[in-house]
N, C-alpha and C positions, 0 to 999 in steps of 0.2 A: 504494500500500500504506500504509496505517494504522496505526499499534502503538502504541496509547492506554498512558501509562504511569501511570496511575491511575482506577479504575474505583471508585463510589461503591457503600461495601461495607454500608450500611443496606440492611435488605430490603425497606423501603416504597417505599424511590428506586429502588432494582431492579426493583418488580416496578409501576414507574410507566408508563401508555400515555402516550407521547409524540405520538402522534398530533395532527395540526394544530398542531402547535408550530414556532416558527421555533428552529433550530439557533441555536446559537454555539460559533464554533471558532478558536483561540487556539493558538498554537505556533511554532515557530522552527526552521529547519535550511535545508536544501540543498530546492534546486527539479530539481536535475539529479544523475542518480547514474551 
């Protein structure tokens, strides 16, 4: 489970196809719940 706690509130970056793009994913917490 996922729960991004900031989402990119410009409507050009919203309504961007990300398509064929390599991700980046950055975060910290618990591996085990």
């Amino acid at each position: 489970l996922i729960k991004p706690i900031c989402l990119p509130l410009a409507r050009d970056i919203r309504e961007m196809s990300f398509v064929d793009t390599l991700p980046f994913i950055a975060g910290w917490g618990s591996i085990y719940f």
